[in-house]
BANU-826601 format. One record per residue (C-alpha): residue in one letter; chain; x, y negated, z negated. Coordinates in Angstrom, 1 decimal. Example, Ala and Ser with C-alpha at 12.3 -4.5 7.8 and 13.67 -1.06 7.14 Angstrom:
<sites>
SITE   resn   chain        X        Y        Z
SITE      a       A     12.3      4.5     -7.8
SITE      s       A     13.7      1.1     -7.1
</sites>
This chain:
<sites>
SITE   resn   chain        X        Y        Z
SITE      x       A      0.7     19.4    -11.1
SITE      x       A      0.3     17.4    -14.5
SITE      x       A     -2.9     16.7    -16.0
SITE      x       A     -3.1     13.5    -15.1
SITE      x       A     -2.8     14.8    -11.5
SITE      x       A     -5.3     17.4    -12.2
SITE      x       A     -8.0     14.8    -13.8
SITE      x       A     -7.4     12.7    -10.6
SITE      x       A     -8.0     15.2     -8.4
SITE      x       A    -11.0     15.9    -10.3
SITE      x       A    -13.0     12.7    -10.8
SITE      x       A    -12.0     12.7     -6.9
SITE      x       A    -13.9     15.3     -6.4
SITE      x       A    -17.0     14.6     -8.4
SITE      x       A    -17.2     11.2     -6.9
SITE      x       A    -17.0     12.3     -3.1
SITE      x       A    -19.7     15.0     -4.3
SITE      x       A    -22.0     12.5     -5.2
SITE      x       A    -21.6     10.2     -2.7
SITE      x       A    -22.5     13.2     -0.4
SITE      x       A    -25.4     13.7     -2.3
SITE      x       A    -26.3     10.3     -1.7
SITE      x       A    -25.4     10.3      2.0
SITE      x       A    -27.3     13.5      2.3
SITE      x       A    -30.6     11.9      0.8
SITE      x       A    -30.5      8.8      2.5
SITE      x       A    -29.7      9.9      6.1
SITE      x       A    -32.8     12.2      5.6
SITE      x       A    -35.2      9.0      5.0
SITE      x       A    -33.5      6.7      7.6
SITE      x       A    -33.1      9.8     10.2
SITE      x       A    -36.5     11.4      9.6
SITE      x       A    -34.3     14.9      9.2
SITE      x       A    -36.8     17.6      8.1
SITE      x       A    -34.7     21.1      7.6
SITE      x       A    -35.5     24.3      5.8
SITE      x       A    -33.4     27.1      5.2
SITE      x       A    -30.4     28.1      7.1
SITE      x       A    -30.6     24.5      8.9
SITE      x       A    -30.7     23.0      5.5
SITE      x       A    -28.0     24.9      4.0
SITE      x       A    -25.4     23.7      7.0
SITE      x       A    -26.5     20.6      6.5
SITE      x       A    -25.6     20.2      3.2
SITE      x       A    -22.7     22.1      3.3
SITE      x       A    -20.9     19.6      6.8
SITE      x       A    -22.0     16.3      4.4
SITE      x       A    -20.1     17.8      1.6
SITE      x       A    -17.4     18.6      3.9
SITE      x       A    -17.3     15.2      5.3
SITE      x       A    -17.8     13.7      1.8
SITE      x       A    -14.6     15.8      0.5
SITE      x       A    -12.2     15.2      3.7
SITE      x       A    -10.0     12.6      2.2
SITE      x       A     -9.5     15.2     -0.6
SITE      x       A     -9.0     17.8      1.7
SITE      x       A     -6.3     15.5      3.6
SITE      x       A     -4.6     15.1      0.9
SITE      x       A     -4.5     18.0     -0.6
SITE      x       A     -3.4     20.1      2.1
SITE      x       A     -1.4     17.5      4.0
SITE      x       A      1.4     19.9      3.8
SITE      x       A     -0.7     22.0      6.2
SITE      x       A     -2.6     20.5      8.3
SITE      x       A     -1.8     20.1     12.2
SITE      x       A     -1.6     16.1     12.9
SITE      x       A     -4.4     16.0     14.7
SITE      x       A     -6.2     17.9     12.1
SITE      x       A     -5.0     15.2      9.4
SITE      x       A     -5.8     12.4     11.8
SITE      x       A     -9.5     13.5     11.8
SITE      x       A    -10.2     14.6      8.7
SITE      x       A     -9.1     10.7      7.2
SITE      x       A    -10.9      9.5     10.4
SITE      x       A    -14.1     10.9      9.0
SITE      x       A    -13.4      9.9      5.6
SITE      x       A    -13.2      6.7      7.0
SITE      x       A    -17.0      6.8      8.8
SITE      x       A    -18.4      8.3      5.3
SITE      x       A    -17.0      5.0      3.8
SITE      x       A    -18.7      3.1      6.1
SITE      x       A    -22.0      4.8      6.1
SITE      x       A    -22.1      4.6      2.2
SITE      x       A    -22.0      0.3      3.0
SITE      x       A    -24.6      0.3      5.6
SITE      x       A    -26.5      2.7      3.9
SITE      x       A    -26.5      0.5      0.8
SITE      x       A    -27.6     -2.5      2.4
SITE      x       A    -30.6     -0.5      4.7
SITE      x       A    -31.9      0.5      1.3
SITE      x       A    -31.5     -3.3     -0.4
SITE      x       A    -33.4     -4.5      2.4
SITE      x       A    -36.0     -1.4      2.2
SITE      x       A    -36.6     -2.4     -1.3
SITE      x       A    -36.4     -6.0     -1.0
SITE      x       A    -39.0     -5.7      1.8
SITE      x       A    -41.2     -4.1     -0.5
SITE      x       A    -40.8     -0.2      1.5
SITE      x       A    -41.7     -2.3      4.6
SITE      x       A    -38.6     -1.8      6.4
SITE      x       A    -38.9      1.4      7.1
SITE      x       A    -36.9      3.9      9.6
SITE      x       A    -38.2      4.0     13.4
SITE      x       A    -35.9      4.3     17.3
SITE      x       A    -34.6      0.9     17.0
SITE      x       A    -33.5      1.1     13.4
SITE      x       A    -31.5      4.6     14.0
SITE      x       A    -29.7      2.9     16.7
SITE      x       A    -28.7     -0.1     14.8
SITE      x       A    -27.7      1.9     11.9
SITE      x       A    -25.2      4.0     13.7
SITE      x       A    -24.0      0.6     15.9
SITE      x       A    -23.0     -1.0     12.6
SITE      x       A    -21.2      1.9     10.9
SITE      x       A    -19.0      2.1     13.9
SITE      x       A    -18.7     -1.4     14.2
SITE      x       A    -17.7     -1.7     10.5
SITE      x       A    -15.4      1.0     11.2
SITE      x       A    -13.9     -0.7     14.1
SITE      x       A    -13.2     -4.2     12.2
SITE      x       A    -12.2     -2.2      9.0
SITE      x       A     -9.4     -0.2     11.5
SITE      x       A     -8.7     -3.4     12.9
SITE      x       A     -7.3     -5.1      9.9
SITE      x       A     -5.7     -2.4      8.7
SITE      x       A     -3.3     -2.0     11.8
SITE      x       A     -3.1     -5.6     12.6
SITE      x       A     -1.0     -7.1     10.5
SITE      x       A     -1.0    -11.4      9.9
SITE      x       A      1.9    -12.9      8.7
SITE      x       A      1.9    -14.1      5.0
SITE      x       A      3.8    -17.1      3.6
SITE      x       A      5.0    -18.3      0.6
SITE      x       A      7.1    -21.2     -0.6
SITE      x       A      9.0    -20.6     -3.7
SITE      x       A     11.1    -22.9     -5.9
SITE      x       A     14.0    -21.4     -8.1
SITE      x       A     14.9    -23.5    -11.0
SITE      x       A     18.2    -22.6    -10.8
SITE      x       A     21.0    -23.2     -8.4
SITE      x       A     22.9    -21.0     -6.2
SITE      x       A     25.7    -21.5     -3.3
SITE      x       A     22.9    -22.0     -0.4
SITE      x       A     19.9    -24.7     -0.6
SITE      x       A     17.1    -21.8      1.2
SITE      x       A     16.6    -18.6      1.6
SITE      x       A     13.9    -16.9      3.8
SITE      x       A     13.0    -13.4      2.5
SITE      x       A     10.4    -10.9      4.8
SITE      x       A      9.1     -8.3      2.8
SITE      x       A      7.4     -5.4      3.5
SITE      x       A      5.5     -2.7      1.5
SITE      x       A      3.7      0.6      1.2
SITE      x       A      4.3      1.0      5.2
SITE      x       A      2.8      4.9      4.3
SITE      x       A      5.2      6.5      7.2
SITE      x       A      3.3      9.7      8.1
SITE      x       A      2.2     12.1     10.8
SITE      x       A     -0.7      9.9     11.9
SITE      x       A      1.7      6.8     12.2
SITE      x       A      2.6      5.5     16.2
SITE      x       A      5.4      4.2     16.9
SITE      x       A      3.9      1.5     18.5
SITE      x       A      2.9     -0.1     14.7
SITE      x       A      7.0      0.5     13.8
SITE      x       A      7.9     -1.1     16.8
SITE      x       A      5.4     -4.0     16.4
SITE      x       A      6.7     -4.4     12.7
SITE      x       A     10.4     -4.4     14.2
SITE      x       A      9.5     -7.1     16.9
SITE      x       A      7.9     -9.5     14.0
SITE      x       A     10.1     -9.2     11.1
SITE      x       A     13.1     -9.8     13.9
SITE      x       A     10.9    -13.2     14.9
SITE      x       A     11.5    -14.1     11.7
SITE      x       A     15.0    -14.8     11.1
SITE      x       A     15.5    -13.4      7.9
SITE      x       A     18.0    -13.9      5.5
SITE      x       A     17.3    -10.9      3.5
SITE      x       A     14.5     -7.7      4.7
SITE      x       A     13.6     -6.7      1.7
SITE      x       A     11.4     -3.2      1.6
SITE      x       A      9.7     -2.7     -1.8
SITE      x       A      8.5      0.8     -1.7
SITE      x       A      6.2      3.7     -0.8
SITE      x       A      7.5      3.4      3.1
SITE      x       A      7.1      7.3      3.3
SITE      x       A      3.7      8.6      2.5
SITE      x       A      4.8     11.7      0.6
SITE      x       A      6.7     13.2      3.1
SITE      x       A     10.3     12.7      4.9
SITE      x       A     10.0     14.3      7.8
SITE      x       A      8.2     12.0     10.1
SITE      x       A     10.6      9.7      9.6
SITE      x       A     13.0     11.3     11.0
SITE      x       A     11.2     13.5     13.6
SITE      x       A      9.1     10.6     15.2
SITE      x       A     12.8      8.6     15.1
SITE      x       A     11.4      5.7     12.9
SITE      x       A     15.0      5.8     11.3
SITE      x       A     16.0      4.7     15.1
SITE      x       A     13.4      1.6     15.3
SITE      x       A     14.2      0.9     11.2
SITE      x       A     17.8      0.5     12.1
SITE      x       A     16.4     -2.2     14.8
SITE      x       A     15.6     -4.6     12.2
SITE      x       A     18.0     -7.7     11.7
SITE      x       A     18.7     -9.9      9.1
SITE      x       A     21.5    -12.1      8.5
SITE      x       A     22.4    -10.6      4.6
SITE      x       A     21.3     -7.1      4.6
SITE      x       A     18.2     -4.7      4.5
SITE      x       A     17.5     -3.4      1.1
SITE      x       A     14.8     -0.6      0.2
SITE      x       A     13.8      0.5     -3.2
SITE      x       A     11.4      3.7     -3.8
SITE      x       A      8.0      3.7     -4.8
SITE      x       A      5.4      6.5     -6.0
SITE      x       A      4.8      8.0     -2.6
SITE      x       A      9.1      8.3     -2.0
SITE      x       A      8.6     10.8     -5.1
SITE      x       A      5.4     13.1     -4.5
SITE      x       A      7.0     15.2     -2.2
SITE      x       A     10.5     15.4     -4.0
SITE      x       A     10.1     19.4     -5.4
SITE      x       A      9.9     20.4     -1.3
SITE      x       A     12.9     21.5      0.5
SITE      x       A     14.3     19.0      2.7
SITE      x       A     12.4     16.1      1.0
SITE      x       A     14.9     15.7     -1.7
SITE      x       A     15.9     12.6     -3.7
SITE      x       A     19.1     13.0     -2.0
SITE      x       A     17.6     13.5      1.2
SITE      x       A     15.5     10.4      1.1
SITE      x       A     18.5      8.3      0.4
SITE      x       A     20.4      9.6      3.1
SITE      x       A     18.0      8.9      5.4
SITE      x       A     16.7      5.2      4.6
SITE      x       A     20.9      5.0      4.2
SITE      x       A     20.8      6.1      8.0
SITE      x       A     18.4      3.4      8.9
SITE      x       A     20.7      0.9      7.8
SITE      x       A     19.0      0.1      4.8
SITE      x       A     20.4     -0.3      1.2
SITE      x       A     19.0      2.0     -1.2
SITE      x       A     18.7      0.3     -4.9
SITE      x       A     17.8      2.7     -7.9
SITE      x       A     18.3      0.7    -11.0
SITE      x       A     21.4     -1.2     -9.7
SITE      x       A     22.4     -4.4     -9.3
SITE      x       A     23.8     -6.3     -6.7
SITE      x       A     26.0     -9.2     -6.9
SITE      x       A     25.7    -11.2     -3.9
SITE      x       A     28.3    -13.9     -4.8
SITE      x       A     28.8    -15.7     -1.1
SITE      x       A     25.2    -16.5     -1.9
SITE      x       A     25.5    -17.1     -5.7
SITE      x       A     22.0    -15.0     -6.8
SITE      x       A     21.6    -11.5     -8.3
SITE      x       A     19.6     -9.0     -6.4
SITE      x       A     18.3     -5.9     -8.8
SITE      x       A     16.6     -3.1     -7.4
SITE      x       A     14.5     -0.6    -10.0
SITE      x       A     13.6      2.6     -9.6
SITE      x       A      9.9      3.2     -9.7
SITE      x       A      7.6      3.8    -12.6
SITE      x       A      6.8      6.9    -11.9
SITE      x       A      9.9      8.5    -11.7
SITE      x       A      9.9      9.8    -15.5
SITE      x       A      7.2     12.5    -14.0
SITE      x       A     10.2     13.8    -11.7
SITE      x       A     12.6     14.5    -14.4
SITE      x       A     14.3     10.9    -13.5
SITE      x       A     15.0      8.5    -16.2
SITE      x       A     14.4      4.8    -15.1
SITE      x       A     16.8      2.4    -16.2
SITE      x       A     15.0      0.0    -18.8
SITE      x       A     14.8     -4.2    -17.5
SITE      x       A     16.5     -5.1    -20.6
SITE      x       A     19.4     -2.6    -20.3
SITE      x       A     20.0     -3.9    -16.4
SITE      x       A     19.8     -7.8    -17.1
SITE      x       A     22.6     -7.1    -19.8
SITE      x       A     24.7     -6.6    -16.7
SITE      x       A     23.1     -9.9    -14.9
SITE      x       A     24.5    -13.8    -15.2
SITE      x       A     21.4    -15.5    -16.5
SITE      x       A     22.5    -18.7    -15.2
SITE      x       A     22.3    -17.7    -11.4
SITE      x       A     19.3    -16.9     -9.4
SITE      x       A     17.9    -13.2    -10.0
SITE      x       A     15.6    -11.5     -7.6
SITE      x       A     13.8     -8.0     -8.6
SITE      x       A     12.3     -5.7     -6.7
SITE      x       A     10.0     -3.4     -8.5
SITE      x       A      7.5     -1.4     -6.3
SITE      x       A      4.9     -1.5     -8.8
SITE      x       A      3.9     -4.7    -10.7
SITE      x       A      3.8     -3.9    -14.4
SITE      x       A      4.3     -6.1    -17.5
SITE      x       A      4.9     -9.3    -15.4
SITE      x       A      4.7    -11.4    -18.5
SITE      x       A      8.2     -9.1    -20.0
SITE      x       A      9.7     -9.8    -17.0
SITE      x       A      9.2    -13.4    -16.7
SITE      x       A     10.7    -13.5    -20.3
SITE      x       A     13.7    -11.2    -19.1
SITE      x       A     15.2    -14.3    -17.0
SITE      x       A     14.1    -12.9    -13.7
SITE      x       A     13.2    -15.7    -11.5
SITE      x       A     11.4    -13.8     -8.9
SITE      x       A     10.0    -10.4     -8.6
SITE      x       A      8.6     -8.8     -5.8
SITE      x       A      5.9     -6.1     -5.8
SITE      x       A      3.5     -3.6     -3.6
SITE      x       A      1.4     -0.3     -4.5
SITE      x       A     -1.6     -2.1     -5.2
SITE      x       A     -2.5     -2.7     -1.7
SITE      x       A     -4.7     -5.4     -2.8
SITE      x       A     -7.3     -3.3     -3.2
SITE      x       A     -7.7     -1.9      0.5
SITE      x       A    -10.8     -1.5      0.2
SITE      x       A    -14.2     -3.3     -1.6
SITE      x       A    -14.6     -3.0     -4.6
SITE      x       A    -11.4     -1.4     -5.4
SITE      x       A     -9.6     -4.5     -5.2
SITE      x       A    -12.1     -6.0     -8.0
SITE      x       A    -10.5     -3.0    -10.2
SITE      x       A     -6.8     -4.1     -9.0
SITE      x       A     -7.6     -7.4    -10.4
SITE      x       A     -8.7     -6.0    -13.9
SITE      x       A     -5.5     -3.9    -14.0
SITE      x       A     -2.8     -6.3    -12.9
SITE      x       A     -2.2     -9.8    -14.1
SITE      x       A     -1.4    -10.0    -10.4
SITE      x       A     -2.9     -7.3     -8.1
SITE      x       A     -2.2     -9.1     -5.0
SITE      x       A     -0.6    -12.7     -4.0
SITE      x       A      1.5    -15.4     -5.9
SITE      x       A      1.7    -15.6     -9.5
SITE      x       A      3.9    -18.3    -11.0
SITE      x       A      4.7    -18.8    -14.9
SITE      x       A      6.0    -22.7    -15.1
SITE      x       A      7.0    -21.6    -18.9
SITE      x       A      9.5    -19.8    -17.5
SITE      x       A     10.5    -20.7    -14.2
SITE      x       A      8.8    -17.2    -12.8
SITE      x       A      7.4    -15.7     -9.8
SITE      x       A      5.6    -12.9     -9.1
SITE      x       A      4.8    -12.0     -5.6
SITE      x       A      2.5     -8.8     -4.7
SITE      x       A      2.3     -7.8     -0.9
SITE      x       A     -0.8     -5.9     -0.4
SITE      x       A      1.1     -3.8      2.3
SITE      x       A      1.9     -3.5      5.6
SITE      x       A      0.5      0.4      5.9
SITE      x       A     -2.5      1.6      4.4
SITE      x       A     -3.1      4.5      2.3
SITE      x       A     -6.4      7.2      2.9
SITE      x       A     -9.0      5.8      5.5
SITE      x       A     -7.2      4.1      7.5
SITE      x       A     -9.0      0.8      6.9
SITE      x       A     -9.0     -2.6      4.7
SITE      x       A    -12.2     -4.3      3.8
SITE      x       A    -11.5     -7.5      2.1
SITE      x       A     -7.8     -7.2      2.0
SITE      x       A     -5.6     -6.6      5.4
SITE      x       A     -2.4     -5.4      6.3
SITE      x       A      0.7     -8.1      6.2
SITE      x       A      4.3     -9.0      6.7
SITE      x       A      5.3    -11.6      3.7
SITE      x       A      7.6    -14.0      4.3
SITE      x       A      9.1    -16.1      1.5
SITE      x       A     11.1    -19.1      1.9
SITE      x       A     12.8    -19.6     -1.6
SITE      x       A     14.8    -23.5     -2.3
SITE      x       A     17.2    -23.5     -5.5
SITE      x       A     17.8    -26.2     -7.9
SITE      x       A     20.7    -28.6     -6.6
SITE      x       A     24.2    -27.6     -7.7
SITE      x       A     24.5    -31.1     -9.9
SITE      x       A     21.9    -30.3    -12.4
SITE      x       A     24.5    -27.3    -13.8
SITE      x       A     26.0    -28.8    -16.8
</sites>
């Protein structure tokens, strides 16, 4: 574990402990909860508990039984929940001037709308709309269109039904795509319920009419030290799904006159793997065709534009997932989530907020997507 890891885990931690805190408080008030002693002690200690399970699911995903897993996020999920209604019961208690205060009715309405929220929060996180996006390349190339589906940060686990992979398959395939392009973090840490729940079987379903390519993200790496769950292994497998693996290479696609380059992901220098710089890759590029990037994660958007790249496709933000985390995406990316375009430079940056979801599995404010992006080139008569 690195520092960085450690500090993570950390502020984690405090911040789950004091939402519980708050939790704890609260529901005494609204649920006129009066313990002492023993009674109190439990209590405190299950709202901790519940405050810390999407720590505790994490950390000990490793371990945990799938239905264990699957109930743990699912109550990280509720606390979510309850910390929104709980926040608006108590604007509207102080707004009221303490006259809205807790009685039968109240309790019941209370506990309706947490689970409601729950249930439209779980709702757009496994229900996927379809996304698109029109994008002009100031270049020309040996075709006038290309339609591109992409998909991100599907977060494969334990919890994952093959229902949702099946779905996915069904739409993407409705599509007609050119090109599937899958721009990272499709495992969530772990390889093995890829293969064991036969998602490489349903992956190898999906159809398009120039090829399947898949580059790693963060999530492809955090399990790489376990046995079985290997670089190497992860390659084979997404290679046995019929998808084309791209780590800092480049692809020539010259029936189609455009350059496809795939990058490894950011966070790969933590796992003893050196990542390719832009500059070194474009060296090997023909700046005067179209070039397509994937890059899982979408940093320095303004050096690429300047690299020559005319389109660059991104995830790992998720768009936030969840209020007001995507208000901090926003601060951090020049573009979290959506269509960026620089006309200085003929450049666009396109950030899928995911098809998957990663924690709780819900998505306030944001929702789950399959992006499709139908991309026209310049006509062949303006090459000089």
């Amino acid at each position: 574990m690195t520092l960085v890891d450690f500090i993570a885990i950390l502020a984690t931690i405090i911040i789950s402990v004091l939402i519980s805190f708050y939790l704890g408080r609260r529901w005494q008030f609204w649920f006129n909860v009066h313990l002492s002693g023993f009674c109190q002690i439990i209590y405190w200690l299950a709202i901790c508990f519940a405050g810390l399970s999407l720590t505790f699911a994490r950390l000990f995903n490793n371990f945990l039984a799938s239905w264990l897993h699957l109930l743990l996020i699912t109550i990280s999920g509720l606390i979510i929940c309850s910390v929104f209604i709980t926040v608006i019961f108590d604007l509207i208690y102080w707004l009221s001037k303490k006259q809205f205060k807790p009685h039968l009715w109240l309790k019941v309405c209370y506990i309706t709308a947490v689970v409601a929220l729950f249930c439209f929060g779980h709702e757009m996180a496994i229900n996927p709309q379809i996304v698109h996006y029109q994008v002009e390349i100031a270049k020309p190339a040996k075709i006038d269109h290309l339609r591109i589906v992409q998909l991100s940060d599907i977060h494969i686990n334990a919890d994952t039904s093959s229902k949702m992979m099946q779905q996915m398959v069904e739409k993407v395939n409705a599509l007609k795509p050119d090109f599937i392009m899958i721009t990272g973090d499709t495992l969530d840490a772990r390889l093995k319920p890829f293969i064991e729940k036969g998602f490489d079987k349903q992956f190898r379903q999906l159809q398009s009419k120039y090829g399947n390519y898949i580059i790693f993200g963060n999530h492809e790496y955090l399990g790489t030290h376990a046995t079985d769950n290997r670089e190497e292994d992860i390659i084979a497998a997404f290679k046995q799904a019929n998808l084309k693996v791209l780590k800092d290479d480049i692809v020539y696609l010259d029936e189609l006159g455009i350059t496809l380059i795939g990058r490894d992901d950011f966070s790969s220098s933590r796992y003893d793997v050196n990542r390719a710089s832009l500059s070194d890759l474009i060296m090997f590029a023909q700046p005067e065709k179209p070039i397509i990037l994937l890059d899982h994660q979408p940093r320095n958007i303004n050096e690429v534009a300047e690299q020559n790249v005319d389109l660059m496709l991104s995830g790992h933000t998720h768009g936030g997932q969840i209020f007001p985390i995507n208000i901090l995406v926003a601060m951090m990316y020049k573009n979290g989530y959506g269509i960026y375009q620089d006309s200085n430079h003929h450049f666009t940056s396109i950030v899928s907020c995911g098809y998957g979801f990663g924690g709780p599995p819900l998505r306030f404010m944001t929702r789950s997507e399959i992006v499709v992006i139908d991309v026209s080139f310049a006509p062949k008569t303006t090459v000089e």
